[in-house]
C-alpha positions in Angstrom: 0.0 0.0 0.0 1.4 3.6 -1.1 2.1 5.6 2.2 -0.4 8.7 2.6 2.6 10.8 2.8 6.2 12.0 2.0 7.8 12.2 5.5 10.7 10.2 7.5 9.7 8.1 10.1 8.3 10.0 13.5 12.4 9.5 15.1 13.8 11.2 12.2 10.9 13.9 11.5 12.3 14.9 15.0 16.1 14.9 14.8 15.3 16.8 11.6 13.1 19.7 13.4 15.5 19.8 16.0 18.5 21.1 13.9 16.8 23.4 11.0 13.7 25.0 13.1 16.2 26.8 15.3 17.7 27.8 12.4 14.6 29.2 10.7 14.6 32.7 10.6 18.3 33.2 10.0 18.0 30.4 7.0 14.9 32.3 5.7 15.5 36.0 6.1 19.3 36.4 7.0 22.2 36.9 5.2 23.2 34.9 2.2 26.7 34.5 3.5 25.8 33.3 6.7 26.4 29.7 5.9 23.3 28.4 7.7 22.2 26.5 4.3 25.8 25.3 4.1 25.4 23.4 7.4 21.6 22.3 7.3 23.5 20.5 4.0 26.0 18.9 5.7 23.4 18.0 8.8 21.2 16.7 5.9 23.3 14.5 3.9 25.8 13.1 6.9 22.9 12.7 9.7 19.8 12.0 8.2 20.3 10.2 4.4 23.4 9.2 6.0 26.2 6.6 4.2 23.2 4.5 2.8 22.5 6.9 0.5 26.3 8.6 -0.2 27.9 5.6 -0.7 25.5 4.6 -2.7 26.8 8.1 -5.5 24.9 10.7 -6.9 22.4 7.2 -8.1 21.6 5.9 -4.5 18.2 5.9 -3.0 16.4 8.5 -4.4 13.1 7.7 -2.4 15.2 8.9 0.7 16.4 12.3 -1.0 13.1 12.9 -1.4 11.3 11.9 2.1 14.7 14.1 3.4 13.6 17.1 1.3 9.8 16.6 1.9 10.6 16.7 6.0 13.2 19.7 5.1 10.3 21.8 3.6 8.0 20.8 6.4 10.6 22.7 8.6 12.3 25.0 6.3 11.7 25.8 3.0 15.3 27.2 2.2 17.3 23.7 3.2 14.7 21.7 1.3 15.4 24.1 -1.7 19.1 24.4 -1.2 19.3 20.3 -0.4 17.0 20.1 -4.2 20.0 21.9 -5.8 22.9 20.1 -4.5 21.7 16.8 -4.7 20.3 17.8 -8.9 24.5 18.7 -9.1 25.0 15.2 -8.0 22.8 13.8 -10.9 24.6 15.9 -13.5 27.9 14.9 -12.8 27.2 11.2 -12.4 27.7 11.8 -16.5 30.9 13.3 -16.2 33.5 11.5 -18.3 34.9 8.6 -16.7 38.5 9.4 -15.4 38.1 13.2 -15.8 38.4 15.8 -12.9 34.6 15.9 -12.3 34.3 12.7 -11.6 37.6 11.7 -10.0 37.1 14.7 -7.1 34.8 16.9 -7.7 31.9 14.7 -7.6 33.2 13.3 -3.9 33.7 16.0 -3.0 29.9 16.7 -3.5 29.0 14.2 -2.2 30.9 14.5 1.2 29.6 18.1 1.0 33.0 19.8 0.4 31.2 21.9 -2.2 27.9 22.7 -2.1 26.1 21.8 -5.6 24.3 24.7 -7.9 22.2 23.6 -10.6 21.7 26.6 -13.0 19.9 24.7 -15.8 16.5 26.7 -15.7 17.7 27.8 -19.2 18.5 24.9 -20.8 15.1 23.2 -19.7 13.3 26.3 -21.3 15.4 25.4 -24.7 14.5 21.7 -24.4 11.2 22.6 -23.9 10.3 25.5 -26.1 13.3 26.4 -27.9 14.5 29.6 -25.9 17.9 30.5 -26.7 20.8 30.1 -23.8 22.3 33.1 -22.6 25.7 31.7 -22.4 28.2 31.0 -25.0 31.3 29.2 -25.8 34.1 28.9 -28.3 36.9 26.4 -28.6 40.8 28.1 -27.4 42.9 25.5 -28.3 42.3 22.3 -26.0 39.8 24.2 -23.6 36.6 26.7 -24.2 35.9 30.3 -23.2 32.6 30.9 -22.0 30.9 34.0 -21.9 27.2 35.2 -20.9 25.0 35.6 -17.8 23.3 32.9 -15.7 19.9 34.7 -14.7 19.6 32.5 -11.4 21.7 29.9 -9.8 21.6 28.9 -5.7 23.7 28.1 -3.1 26.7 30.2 -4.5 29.1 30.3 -1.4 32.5 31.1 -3.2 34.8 29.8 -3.5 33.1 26.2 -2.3 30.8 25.2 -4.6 30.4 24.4 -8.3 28.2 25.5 -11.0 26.6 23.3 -14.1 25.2 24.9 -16.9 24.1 25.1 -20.1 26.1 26.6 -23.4 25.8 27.4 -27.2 28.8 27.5 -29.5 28.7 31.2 -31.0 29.2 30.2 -34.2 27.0 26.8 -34.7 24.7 26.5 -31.7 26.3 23.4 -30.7 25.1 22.9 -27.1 27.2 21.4 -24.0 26.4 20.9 -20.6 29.7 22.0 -18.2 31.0 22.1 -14.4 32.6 25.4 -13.3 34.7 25.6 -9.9 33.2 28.6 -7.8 36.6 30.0 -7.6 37.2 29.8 -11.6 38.2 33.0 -13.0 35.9 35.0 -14.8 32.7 33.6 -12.6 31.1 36.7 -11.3 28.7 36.6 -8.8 25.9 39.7 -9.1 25.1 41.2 -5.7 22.7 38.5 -3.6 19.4 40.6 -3.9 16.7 41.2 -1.1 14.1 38.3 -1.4 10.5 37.5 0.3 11.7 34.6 1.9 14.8 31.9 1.1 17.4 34.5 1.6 20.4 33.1 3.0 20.3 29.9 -0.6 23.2 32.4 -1.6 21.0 33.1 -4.9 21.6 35.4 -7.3 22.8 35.7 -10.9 26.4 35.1 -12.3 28.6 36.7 -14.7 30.7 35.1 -17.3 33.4 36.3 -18.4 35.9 35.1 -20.7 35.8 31.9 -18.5 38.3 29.5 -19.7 37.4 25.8 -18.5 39.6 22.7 -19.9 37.3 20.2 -22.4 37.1 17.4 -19.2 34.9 20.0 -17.3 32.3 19.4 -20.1 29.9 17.2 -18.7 28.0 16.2 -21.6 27.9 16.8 -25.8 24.3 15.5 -26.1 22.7 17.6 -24.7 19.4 16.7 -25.3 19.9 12.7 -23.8 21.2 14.8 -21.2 18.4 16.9 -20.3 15.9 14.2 -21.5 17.8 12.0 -18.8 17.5 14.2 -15.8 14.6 15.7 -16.2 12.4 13.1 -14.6 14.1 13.4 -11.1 14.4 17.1 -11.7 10.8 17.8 -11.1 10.1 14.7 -8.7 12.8 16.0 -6.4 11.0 19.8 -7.0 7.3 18.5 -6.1 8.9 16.8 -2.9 9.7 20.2 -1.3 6.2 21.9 -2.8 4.5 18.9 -1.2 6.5 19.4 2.4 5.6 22.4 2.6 2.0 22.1 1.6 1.8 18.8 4.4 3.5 22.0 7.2 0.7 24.4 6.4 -2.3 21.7 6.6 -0.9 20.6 9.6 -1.5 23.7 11.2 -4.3 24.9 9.8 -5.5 21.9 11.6 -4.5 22.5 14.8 -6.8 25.8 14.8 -10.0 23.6 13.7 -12.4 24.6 17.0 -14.6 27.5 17.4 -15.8 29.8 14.1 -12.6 28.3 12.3 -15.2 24.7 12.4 -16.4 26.0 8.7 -12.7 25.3 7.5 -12.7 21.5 8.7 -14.1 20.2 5.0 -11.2 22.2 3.4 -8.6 20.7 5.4 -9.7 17.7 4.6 -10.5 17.8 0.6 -6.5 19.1 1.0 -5.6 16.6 2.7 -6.9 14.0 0.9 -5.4 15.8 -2.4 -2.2 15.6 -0.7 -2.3 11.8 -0.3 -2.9 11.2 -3.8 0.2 13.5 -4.8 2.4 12.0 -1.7 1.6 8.5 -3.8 2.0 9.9 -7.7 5.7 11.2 -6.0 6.4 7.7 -4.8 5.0 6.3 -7.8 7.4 8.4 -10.2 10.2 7.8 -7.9 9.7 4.0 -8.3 10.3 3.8 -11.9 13.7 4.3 -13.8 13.8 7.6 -15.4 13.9 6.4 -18.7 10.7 5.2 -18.7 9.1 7.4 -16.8 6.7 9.8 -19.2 7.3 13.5 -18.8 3.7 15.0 -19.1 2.7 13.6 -15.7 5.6 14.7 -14.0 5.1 18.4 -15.5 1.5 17.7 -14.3 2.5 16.7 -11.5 5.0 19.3 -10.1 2.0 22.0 -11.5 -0.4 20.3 -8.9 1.9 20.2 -6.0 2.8 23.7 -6.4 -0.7 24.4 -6.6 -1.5 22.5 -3.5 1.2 24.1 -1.0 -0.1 27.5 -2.4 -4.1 26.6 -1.7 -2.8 24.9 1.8 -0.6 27.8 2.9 -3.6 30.0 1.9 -6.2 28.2 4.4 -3.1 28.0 7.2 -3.5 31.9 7.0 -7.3 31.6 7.6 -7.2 29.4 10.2 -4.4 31.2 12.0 -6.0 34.4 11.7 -4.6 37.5 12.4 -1.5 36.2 14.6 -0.4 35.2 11.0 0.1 38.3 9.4 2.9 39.2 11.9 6.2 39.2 9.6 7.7 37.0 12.1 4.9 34.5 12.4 5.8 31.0 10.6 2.5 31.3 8.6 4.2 34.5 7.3 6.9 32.8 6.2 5.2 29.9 4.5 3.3 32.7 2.8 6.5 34.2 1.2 7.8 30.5 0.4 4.9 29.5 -1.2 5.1 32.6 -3.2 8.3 31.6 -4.8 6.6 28.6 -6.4 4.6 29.7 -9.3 8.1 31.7 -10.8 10.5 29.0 -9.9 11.6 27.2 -12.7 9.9 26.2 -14.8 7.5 28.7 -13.8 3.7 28.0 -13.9 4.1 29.5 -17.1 6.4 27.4 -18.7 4.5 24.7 -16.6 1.2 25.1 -18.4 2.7 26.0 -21.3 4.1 22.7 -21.6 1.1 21.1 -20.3 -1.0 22.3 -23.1 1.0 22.1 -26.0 1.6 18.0 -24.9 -1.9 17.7 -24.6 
């Protein structure tokens, strides 16, 4: 029988609050250099998925990484989203040519969470998707390339210790690659880390390239649409996991508030609630399948609905709370701002039901 839900065991839902919800406010509102995503990563991948999992590589058990970043959303919203990112990184370079640098230490070292993982692919799904054109390009210098252009978003950019994938075009034929650059490369520019609602200290922001020169066995893959094709499944999977986390926080407390007036909300809790069961089991469903036969439309479906959910469920959380939820320090408040990243993460809702409708 397919669980009801997306969470570790009761043990490990604890040991899990117990580190990040401390942590909260700094991790949602503080300052991106404050490294409090850097260690809710390290917490996450040594003390909860543990050796099972990183022994395992970047292709261990992915039904973990997800329960780990479903309970990391249903405490905070910015280690779910910063643990999403590192653990995509791991994906990419599990392609990485065998022998070459990537593989040989950088991916340990991602794995042992020596450097934090940034997935800055929101581009190159929009030109698998719908044929936008990448903002970043390359051309060959002799046995290496020079990349130049402007990544419009990436997280958890704590320079020097992390590394970037991305997408490029050749300048002159379109050719498209899919490369690894060091945080400390020269030429990577990180933008000033803007003010955001909520999620602040995921070291977001955009990233300058300029005249980057990266040797040919930091290019992660040539094909790059078997790449994307490839990783796309657990790209969105791993996304609805944190939408749904959160969604599962804000029902939980709207519940709690169920007596008196706020009676009249007890049938939307529950039609919620039951909606979240039937996504919690379309996750685990998705997640039991190999990628490669996994179809897309569902998933895109999918990560639509459970983005929709932890909006409508945040939503009735404020109701139910009432007006000690509008305080900016309340937690309601702050599932209100996370929730409100949702519809413009990519792929936006946009691109989302876009998709949606042209697959039809």
């Amino acid at each position: 029988m397919t669980r009801p839900d997306l969470l570790l065991g009761p043990a490990e839902r604890e040991q899990v609050a117990a580190f990040l919800e401390p942590r909260v406010e700094s991790s949602g509102a503080g300052d991106a250099s404050d490294g409090a995503v850097r260690e809710a990563l390290r917490f996450l991948n040594r003390d909860v998925m543990g050796a099972g999992v990183t022994a395992c590589g970047p292709k261990g058990d992915l039904m973990r990484v997800a329960e780990t970043i479903a309970t990391a959303a249903w405490c905070d919203m910015s280690a779910a989203f910063s643990l999403w990112c590192h653990r995509m990184v791991l994906e990419y370079l599990s392609s990485a040519p065998p022998g070459s640098p990537l593989e040989a230490s950088t991916l340990p070292d991602v794995l042992g969470t020596r450097l934090l993982g940034s997935t800055a692919l929101a581009g190159a799904m929009a030109r698998h998707v719908g044929g936008a054109p990448l903002s970043v390009e390359w051309r060959p210098q002799g046995d290496a390339i020079v990349l130049n252009g402007r990544v419009s978003w990436a997280s958890n950019l704590f320079p020097p210790d992390f590394v970037m994938v991305t997408a490029a075009a050749n300048a002159d034929d379109g050719r498209e690659l899919i490369v690894a650059l060091a945080g400390d490369t020269p030429g990577v520019c990180i933008e000033p880390y803007p003010r955001l609602l909520a999620l602040q200290a995921t070291g977001s922001s955009s990233v300058l390239l300029r005249d980057v020169r990266l040797p040919a066995s930091w290019v992660i893959a040539e094909d790059f649409a078997s790449f994307i094709t490839r990783v796309r499944p657990t790209f969105l999977l791993l996304q609805s996991s944190f939408c749904w986390g959160l969604a599962a926080r804000a029902l939980a407390e709207a519940r709690t508030c169920l007596r008196g007036v706020n009676e009249v909300f007890c049938a939307d809790v529950e039609a919620l609630e039951g909606r979240s069961a039937e996504l919690a089991g379309e996750i685990r469903a998705g997640l039991s399948r190999p990628a490669v036969d996994t179809p897309i439309r569902p998933l895109v479906q999918l990560r639509l609905d459970c983005a929709h959910l932890a909006t409508a469920a945040v939503a009735l959380e404020a109701k139910a709370t009432g007006g000690r939820g509008y305080v900016t320090t309340s937690p309601t408040a702050r599932r209100l701002r996370e929730a409100a990243f949702l519809p413009v993460q990519a792929p936006t809702e946009g691109q989302l039901r876009w998709e949606l409708s042209r697959s039809a």
